[in-house]
DSSP file (Angstrom, degrees, kcal/mol; ACC not computed):
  #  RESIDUE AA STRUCTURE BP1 BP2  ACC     N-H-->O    O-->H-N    N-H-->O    O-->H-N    TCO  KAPPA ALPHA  PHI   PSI    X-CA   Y-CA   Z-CA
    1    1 A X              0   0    0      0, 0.0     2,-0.5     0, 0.0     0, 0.0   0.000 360.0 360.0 360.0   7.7   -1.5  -46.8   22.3
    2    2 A X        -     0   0    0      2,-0.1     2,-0.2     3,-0.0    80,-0.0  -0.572 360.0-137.0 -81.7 131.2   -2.7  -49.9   20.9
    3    3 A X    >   -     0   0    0     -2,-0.5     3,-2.6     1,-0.1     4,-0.3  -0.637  20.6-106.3 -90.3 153.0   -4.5  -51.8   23.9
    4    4 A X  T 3> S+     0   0    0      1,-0.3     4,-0.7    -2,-0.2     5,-0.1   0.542 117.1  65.3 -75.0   7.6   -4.1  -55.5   24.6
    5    5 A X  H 3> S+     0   0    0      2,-0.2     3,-0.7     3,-0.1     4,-0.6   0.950 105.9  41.5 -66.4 -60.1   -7.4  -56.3   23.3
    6    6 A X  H X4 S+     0   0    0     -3,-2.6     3,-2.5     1,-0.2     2,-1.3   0.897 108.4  59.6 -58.4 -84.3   -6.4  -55.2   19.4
    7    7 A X  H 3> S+     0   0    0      1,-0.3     4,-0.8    -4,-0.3    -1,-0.2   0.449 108.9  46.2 -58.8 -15.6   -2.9  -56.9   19.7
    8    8 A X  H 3X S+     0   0    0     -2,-1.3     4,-1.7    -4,-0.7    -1,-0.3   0.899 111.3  55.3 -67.8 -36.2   -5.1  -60.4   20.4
    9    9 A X  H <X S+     0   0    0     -3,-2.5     4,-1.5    -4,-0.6     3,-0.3   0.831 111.6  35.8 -57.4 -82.0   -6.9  -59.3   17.7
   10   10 A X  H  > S+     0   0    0      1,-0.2     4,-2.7     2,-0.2     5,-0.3   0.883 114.8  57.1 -76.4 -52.5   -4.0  -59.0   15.3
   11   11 A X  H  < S+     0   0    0     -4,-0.8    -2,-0.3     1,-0.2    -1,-0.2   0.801 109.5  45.2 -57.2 -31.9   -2.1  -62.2   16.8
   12   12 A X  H >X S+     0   0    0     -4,-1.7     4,-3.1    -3,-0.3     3,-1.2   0.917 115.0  51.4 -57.3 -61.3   -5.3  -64.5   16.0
   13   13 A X  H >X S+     0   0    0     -4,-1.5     4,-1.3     1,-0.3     3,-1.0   0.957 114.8  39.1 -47.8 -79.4   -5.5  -62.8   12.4
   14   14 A X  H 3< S+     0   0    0     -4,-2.7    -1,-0.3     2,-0.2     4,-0.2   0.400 115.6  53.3 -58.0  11.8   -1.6  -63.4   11.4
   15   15 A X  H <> S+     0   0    0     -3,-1.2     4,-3.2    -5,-0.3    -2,-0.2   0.741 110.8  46.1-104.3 -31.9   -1.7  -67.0   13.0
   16   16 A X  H <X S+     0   0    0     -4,-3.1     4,-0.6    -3,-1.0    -2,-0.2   0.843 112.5  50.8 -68.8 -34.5   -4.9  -67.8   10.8
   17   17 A X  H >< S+     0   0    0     -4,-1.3     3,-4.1     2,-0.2     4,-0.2   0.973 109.8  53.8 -32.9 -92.9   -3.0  -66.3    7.6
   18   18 A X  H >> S+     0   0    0      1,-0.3     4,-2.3    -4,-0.2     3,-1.1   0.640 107.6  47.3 -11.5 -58.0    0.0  -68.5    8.5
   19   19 A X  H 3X S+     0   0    0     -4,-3.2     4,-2.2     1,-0.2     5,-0.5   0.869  93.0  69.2 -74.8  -2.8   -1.8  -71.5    8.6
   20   20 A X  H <X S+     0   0    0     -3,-4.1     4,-2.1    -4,-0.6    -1,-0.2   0.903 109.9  45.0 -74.6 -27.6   -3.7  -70.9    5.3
   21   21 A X  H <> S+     0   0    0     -3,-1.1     4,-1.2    -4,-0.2     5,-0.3   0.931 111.4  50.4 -91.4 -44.1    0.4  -71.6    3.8
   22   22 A X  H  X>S+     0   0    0     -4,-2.3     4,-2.7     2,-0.2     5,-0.5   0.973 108.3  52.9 -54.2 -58.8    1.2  -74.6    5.9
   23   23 A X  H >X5S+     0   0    0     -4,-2.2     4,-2.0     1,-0.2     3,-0.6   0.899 108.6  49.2 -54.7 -49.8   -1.9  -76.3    5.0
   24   24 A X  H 3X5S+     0   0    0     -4,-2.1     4,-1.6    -5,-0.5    -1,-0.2   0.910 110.8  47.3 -47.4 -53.8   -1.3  -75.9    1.3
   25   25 A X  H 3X5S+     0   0    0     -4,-1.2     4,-1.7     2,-0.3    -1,-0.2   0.794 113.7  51.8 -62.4 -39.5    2.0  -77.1    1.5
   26   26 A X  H XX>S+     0   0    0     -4,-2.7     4,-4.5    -3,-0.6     5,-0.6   0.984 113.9  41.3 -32.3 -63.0    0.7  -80.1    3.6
   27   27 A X  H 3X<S+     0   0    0     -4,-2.0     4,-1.3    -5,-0.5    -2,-0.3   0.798 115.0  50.1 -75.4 -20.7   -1.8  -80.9    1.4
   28   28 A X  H 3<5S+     0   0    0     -4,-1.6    -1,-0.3    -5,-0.2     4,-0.3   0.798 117.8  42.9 -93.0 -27.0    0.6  -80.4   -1.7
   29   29 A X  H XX5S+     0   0    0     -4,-1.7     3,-2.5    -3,-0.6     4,-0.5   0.931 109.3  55.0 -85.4 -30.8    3.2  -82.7    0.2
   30   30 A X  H ><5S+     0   0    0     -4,-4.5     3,-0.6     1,-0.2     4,-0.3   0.920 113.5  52.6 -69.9 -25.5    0.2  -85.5    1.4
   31   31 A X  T 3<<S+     0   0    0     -4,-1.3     4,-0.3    -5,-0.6     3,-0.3   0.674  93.4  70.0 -45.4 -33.1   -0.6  -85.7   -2.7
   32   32 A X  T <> S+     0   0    0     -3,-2.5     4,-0.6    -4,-0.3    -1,-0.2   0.563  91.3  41.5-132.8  31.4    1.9  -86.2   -3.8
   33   33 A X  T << S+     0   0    0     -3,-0.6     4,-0.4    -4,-0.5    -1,-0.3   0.337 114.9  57.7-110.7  25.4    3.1  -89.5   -3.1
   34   34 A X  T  > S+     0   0    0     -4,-0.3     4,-0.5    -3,-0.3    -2,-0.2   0.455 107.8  45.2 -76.7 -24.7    0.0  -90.6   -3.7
   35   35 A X  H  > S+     0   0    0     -4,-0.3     4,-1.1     2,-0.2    -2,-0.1   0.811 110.2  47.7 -95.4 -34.4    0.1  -89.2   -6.9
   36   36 A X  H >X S+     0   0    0     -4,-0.6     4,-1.7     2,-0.2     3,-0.8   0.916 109.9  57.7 -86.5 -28.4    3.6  -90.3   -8.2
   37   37 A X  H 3> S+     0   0    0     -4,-0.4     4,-2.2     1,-0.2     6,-0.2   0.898 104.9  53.6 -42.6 -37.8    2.8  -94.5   -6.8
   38   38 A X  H 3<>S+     0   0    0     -4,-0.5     6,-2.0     2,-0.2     5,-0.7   0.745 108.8  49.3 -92.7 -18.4    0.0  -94.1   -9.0
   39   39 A X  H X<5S+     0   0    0     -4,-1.1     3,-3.8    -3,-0.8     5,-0.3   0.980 108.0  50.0 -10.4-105.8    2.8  -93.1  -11.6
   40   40 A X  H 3<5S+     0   0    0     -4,-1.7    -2,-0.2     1,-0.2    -3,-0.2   0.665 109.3  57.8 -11.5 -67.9    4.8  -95.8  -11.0
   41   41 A X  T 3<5S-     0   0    0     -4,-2.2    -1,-0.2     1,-0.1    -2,-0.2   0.356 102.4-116.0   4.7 -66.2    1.8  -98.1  -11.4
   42   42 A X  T < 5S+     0   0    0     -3,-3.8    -3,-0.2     2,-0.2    -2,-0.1   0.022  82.0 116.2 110.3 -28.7    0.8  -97.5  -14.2
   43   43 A X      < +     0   0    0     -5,-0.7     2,-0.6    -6,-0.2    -4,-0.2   0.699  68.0  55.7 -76.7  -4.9   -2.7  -96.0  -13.0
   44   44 A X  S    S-     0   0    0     -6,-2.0    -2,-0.2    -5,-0.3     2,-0.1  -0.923  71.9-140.6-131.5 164.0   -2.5  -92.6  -14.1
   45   45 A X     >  -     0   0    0     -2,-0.6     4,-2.6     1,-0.1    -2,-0.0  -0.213  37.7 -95.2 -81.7 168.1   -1.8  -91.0  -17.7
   46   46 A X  T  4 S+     0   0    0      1,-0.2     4,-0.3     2,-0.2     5,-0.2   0.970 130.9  48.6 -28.2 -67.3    0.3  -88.0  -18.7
   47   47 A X  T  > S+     0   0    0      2,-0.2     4,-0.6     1,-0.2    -1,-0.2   0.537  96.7  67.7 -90.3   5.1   -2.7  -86.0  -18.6
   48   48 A X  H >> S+     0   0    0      2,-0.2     3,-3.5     3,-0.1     4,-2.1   0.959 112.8  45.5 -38.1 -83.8   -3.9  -87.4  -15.0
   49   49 A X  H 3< S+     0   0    0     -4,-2.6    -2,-0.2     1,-0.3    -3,-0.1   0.315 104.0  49.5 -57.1  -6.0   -0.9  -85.5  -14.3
   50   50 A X  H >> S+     0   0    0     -4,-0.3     3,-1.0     3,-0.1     4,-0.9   0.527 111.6  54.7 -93.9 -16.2   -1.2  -82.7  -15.9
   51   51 A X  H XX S+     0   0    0     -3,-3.5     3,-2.3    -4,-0.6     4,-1.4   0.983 109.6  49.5 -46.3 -48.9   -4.7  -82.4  -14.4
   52   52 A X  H 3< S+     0   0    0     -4,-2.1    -1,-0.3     1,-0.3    -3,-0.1  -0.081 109.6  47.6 -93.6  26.8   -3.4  -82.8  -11.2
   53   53 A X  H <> S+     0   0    0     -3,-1.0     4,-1.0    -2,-0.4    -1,-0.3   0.405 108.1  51.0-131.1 -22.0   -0.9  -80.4  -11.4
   54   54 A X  H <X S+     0   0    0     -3,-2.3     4,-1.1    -4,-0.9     5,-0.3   0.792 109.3  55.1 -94.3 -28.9   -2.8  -77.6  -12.9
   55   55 A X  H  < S+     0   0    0     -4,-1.4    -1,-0.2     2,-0.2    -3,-0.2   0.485 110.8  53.4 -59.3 -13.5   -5.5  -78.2   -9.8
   56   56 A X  H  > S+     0   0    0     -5,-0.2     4,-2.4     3,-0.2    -2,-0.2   0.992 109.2  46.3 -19.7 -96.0   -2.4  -77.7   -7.7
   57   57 A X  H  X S+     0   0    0     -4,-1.0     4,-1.7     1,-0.3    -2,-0.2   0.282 113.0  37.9   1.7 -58.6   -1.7  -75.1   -9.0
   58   58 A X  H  X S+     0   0    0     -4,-1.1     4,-2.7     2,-0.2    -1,-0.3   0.592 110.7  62.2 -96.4 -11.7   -4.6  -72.9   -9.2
   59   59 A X  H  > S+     0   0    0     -5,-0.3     4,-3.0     2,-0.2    -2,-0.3   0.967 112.6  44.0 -64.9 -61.4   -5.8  -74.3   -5.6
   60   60 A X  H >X S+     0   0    0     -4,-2.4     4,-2.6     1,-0.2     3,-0.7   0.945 110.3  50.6 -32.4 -65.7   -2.4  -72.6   -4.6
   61   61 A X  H 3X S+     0   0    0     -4,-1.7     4,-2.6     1,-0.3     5,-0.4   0.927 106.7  54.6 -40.3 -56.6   -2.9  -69.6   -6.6
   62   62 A X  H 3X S+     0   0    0     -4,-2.7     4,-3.2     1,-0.2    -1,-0.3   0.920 109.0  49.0 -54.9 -37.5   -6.5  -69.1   -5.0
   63   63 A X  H <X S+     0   0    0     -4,-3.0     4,-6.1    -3,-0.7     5,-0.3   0.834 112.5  51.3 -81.6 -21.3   -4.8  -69.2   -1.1
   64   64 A X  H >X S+     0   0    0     -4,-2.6     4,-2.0     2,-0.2     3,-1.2   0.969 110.5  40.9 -37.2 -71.6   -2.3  -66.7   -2.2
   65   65 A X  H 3X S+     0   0    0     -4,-2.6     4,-2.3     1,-0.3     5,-0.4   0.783 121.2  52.1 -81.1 -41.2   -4.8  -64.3   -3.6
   66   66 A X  H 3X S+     0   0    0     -4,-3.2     4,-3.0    -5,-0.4    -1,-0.3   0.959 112.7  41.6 -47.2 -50.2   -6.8  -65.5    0.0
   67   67 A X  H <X S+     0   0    0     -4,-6.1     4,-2.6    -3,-1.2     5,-0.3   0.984 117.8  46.5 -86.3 -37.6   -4.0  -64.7    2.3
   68   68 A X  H  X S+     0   0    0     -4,-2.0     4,-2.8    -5,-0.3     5,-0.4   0.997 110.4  55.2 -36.4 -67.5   -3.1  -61.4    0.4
   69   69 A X  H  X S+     0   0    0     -4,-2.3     4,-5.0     1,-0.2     5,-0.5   0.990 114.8  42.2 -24.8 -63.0   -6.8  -60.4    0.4
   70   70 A X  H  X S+     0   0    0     -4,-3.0     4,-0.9    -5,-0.4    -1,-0.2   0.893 105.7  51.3 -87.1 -19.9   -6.7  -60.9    3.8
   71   71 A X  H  X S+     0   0    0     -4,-2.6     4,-3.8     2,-0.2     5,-0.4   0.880 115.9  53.5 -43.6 -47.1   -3.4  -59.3    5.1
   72   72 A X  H  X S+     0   0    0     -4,-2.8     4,-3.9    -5,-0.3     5,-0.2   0.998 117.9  37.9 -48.0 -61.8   -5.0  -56.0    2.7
   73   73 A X  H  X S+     0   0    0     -4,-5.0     4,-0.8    -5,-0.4    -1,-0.2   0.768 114.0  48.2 -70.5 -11.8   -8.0  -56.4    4.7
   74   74 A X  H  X S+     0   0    0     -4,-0.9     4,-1.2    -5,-0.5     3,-0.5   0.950 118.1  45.6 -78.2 -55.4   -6.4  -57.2    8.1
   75   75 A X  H  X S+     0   0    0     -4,-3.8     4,-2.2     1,-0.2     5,-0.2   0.900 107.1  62.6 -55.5 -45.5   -3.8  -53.7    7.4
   76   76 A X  H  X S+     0   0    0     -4,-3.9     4,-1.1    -5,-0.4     3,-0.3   0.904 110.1  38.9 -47.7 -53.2   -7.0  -51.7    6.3
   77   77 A X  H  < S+     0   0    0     -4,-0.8    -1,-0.2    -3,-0.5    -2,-0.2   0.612 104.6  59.8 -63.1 -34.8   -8.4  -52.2    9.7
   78   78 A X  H >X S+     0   0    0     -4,-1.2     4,-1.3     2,-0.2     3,-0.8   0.723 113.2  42.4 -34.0 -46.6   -5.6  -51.8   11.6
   79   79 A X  H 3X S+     0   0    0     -4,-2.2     4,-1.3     1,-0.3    -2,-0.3   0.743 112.6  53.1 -96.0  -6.4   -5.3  -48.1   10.1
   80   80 A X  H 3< S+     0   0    0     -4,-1.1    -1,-0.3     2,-0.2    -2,-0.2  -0.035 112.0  43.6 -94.9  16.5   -9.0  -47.6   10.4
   81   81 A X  H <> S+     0   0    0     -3,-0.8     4,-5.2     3,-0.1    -2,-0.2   0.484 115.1  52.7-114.0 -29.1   -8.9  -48.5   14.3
   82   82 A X  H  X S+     0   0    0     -4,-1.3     4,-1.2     1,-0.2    -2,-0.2   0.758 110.3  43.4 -89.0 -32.9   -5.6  -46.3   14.4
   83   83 A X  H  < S+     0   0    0     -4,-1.3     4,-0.4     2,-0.2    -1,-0.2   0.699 115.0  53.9 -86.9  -6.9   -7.6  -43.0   12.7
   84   84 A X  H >> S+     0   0    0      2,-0.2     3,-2.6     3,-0.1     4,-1.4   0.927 109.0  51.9 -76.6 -53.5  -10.8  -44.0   15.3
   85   85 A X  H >X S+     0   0    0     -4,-5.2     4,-3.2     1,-0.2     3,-1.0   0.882 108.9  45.1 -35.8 -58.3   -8.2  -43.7   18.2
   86   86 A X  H 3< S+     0   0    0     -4,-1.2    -1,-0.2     1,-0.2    -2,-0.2   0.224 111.8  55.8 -63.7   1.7   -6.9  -40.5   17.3
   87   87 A X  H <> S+     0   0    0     -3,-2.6     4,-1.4    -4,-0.4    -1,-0.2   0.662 103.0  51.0 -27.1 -79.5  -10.3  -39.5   16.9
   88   88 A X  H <X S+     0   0    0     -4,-1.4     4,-2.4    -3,-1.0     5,-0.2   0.843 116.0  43.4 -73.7 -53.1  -11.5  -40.5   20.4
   89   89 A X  H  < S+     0   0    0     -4,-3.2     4,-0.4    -5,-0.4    -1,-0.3   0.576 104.7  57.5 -99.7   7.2   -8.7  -38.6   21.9
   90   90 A X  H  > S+     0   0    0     -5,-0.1     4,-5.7     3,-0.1    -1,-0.2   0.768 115.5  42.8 -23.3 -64.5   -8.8  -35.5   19.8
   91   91 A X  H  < S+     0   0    0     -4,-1.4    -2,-0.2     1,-0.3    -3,-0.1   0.843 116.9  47.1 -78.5 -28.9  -12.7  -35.3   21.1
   92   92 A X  T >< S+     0   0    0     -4,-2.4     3,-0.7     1,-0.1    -1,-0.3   0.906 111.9  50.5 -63.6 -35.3  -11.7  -36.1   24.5
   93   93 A X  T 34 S+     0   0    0     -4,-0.4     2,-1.4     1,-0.3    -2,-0.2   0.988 116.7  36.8 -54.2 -67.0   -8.9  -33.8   24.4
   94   94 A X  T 3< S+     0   0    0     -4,-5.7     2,-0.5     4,-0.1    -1,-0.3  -0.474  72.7 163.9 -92.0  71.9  -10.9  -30.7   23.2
   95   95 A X    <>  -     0   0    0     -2,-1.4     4,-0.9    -3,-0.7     3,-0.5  -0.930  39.2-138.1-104.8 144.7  -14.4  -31.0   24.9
   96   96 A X  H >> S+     0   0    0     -2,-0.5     4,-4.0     1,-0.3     3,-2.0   0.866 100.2  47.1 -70.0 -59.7  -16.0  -27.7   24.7
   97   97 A X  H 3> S+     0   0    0      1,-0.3     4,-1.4     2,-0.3    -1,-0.3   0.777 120.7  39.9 -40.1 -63.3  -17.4  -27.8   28.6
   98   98 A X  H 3> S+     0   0    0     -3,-0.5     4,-1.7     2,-0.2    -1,-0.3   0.760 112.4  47.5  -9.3 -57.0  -14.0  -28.9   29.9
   99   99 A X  H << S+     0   0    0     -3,-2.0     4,-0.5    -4,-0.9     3,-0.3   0.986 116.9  58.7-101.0 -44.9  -11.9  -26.5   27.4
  100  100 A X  H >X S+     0   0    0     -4,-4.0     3,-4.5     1,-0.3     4,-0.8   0.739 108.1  43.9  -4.3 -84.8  -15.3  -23.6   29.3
  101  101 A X  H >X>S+     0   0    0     -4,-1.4     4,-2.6     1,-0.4     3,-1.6   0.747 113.5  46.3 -75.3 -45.3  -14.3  -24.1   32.7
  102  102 A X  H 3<5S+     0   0    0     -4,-1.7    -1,-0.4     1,-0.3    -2,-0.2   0.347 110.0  49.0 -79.2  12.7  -10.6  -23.9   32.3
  103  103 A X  H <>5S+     0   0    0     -3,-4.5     4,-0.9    -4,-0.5    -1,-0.3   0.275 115.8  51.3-110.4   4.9  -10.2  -20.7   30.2
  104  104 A X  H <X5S+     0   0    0     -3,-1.6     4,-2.1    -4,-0.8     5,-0.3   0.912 112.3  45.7 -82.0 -47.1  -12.8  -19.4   33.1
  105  105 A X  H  X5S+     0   0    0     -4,-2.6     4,-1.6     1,-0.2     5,-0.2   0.893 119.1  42.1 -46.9 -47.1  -10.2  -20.8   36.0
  106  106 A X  H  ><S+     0   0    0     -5,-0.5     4,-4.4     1,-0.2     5,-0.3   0.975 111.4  51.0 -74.1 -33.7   -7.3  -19.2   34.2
  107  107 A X  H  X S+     0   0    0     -4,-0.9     4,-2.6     1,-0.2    -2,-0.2   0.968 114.3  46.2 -71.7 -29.4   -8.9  -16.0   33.3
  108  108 A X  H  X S+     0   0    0     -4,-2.1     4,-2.7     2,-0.2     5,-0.2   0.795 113.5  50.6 -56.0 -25.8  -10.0  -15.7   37.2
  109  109 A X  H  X S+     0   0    0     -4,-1.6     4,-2.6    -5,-0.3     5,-0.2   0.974 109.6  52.1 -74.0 -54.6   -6.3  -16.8   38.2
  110  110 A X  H  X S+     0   0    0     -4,-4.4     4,-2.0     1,-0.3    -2,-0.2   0.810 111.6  43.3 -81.1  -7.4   -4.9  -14.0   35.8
  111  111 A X  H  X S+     0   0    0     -4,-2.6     4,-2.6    -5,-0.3     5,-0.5   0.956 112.5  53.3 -80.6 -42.2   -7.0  -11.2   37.3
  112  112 A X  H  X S+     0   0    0     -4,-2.7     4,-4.8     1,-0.2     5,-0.2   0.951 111.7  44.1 -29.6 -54.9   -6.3  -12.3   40.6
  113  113 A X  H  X S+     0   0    0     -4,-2.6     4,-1.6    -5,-0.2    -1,-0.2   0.890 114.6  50.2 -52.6 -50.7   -2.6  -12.2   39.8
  114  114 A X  H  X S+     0   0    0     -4,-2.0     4,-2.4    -5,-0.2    -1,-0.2   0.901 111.2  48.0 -61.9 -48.4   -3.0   -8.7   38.0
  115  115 A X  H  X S+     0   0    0     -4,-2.6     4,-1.6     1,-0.2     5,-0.3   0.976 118.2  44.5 -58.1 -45.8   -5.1   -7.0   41.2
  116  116 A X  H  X S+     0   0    0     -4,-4.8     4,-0.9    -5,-0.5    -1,-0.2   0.896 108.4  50.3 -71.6 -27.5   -2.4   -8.4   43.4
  117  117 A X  H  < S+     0   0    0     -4,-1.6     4,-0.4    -5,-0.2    -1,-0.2   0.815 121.2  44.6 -60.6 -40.7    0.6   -7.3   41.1
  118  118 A X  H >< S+     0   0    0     -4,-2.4     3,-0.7    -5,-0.2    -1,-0.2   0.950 107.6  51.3 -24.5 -87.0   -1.5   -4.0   41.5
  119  119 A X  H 3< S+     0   0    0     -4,-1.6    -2,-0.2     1,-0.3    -1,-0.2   0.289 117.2  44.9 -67.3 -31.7   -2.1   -4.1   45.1
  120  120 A X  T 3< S+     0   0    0     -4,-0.9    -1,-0.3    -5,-0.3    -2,-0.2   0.362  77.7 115.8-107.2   4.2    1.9   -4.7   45.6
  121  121 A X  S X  S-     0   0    0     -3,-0.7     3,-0.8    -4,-0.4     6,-0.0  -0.480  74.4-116.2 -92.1 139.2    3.5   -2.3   43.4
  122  122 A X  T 3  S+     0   0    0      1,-0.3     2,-0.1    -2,-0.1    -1,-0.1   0.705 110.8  30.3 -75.6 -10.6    5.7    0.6   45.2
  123  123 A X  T >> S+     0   0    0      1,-0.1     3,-1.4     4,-0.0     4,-1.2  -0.430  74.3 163.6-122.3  80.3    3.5    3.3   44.0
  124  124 A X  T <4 S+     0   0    0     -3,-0.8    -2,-0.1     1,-0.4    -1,-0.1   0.764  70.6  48.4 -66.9 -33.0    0.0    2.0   43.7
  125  125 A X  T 34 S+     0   0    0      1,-0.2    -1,-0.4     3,-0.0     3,-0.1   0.078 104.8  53.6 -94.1  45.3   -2.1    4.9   43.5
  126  126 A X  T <4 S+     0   0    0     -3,-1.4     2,-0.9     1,-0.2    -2,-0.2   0.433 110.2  70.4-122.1 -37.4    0.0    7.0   40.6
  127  127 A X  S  < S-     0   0    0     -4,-1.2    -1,-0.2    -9,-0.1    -6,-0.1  -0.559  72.0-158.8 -84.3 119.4   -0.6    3.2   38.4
  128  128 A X     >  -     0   0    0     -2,-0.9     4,-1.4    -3,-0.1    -1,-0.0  -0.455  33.4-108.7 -87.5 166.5   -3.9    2.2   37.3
  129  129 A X  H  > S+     0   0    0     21,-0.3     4,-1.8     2,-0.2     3,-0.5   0.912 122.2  52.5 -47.8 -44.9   -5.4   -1.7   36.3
  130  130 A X  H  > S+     0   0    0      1,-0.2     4,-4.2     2,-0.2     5,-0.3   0.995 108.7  45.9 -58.4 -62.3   -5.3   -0.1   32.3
  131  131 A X  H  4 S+     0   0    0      2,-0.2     4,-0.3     1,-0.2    -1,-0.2   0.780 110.0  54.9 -55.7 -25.4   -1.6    1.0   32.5
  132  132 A X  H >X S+     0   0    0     -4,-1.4     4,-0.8    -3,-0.5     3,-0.6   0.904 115.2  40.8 -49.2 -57.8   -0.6   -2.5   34.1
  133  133 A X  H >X>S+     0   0    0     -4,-1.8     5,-1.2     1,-0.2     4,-1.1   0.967 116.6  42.6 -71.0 -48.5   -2.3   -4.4   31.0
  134  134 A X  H 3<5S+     0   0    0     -4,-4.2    -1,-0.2     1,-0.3    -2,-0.1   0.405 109.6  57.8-121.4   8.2   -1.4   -2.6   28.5
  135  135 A X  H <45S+     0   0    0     -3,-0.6    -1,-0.3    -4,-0.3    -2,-0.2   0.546 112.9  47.8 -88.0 -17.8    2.4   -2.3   29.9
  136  136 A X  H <<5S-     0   0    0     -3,-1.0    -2,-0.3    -4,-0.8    -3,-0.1   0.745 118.2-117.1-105.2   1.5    2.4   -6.2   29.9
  137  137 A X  T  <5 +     0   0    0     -4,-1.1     2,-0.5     1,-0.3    -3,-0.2   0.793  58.1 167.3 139.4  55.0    1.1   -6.1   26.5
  138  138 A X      < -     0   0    0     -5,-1.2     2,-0.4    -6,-0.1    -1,-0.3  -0.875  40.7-121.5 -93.3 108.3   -2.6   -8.2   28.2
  139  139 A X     >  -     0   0    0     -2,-0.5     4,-1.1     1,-0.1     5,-0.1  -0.586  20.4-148.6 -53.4 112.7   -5.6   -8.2   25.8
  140  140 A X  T  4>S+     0   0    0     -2,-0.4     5,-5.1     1,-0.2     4,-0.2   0.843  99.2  42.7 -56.1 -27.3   -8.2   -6.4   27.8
  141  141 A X  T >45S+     0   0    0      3,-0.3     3,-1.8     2,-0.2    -1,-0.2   0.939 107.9  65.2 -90.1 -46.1  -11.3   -8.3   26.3
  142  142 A X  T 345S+     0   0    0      1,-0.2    -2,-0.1     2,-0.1   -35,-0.0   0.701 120.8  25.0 -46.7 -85.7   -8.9  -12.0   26.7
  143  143 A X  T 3<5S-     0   0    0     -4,-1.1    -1,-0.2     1,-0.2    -2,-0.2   0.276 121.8-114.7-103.7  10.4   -9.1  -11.4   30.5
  144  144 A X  T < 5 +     0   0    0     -3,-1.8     9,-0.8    -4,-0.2     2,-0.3   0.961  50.4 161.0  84.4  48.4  -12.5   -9.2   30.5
  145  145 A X      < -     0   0    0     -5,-5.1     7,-0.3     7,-0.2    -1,-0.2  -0.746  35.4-151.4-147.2 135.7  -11.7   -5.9   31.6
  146  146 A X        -     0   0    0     -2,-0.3    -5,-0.0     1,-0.1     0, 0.0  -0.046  13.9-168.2-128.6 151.8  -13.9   -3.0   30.9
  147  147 A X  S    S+     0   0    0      2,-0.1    -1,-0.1     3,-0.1   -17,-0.1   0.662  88.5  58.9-108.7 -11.9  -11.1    0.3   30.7
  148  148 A X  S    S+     0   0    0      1,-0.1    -1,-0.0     3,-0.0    -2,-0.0   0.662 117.4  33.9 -87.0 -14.1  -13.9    2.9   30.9
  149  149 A X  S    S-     0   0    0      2,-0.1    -1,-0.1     0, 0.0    -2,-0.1   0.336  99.1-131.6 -99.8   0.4  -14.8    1.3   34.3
  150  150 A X        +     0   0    0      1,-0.1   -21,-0.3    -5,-0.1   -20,-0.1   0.519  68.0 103.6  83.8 -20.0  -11.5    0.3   35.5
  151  151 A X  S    S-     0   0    0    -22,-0.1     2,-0.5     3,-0.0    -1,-0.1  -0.167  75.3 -99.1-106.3 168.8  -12.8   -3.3   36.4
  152  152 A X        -     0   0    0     -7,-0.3    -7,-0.2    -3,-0.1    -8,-0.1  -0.753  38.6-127.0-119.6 103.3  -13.0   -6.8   35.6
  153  153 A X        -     0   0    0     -9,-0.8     2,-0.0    -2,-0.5     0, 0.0   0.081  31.1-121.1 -42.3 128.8  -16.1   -7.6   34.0
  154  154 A X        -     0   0    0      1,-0.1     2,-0.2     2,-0.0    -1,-0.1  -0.322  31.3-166.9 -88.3 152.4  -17.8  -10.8   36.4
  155  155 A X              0   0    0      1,-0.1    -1,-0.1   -51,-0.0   -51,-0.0  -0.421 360.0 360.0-121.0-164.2  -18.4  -14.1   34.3
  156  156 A X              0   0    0     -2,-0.2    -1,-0.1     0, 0.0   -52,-0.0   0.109 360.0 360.0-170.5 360.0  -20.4  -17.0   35.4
């Protein structure tokens, strides 16, 4: 039910993720033959290179902990767009004015249905409206209908 609006939404997210691991791995590959000529050289020490290896290193570490962070926060949202949907169409589903007028529409269809069932029966006057309902096992008050008057009570 996701509409194509989120699913840009999500493709943008996971493409920006993605690159946050190519560019490290660029930047770890453009380094580091800069860094081993300088080796070679003569121009850097041991502990050049152990700088440069632990700034590596935790530079990595930080775009993990970035692109985790953000896949958590990218998923969080996902399921927090997915409980608003379900939400939205809960409240569309059951609106009270809506859910009115169709238990008034049915209850008028099922007295119709009952007077005619009546109205058609091979001995109509020995069966009354009560003995109808209460042989089809019809809550009088569900479909309004008074048994000490015989009737069906009018709604509006």
């Amino acid at each position: 039910m996701c509409d194509g609006f989120h699913d840009e939404d999500d493709a943008w997210m996971l493409a920006h993720i993605d690159a946050l691991d190519s560019k490290s791995i660029d930047s770890v590959k453009n380094e580091g033959p800069d860094v081993s000529e300088n080796v070679r050289s003569g121009n850097l020490t041991s502990s050049d290179i152990a700088s440069t290896a632990l700034q590596h290193s935790q530079s990595k570490d930080k775009q993990i902990s970035l692109k985790l962070s953000l896949k958590d926060q990218f998923l969080s949202n996902q399921e927090n767009i997915r409980k608003l949907k379900l939400v939205r169409t809960h409240r569309n589903k059951n609106n009270l004015e809506t859910l009115q007028k169709l238990i008034y529409k049915w209850r008028e269809a099922c007295q119709s249905a009952l007077q005619e069932l009546l109205d058609s029966s091979s001995k109509p006057s020995e069966t009354t409206m009560l003995q109808l309902i209460n042989y089809l096992g019809i809550d009088t008050k569900m479909i309004q209908f008074d048994p000490k008057t015989q009737s069906f009570l009018k709604t509006s």
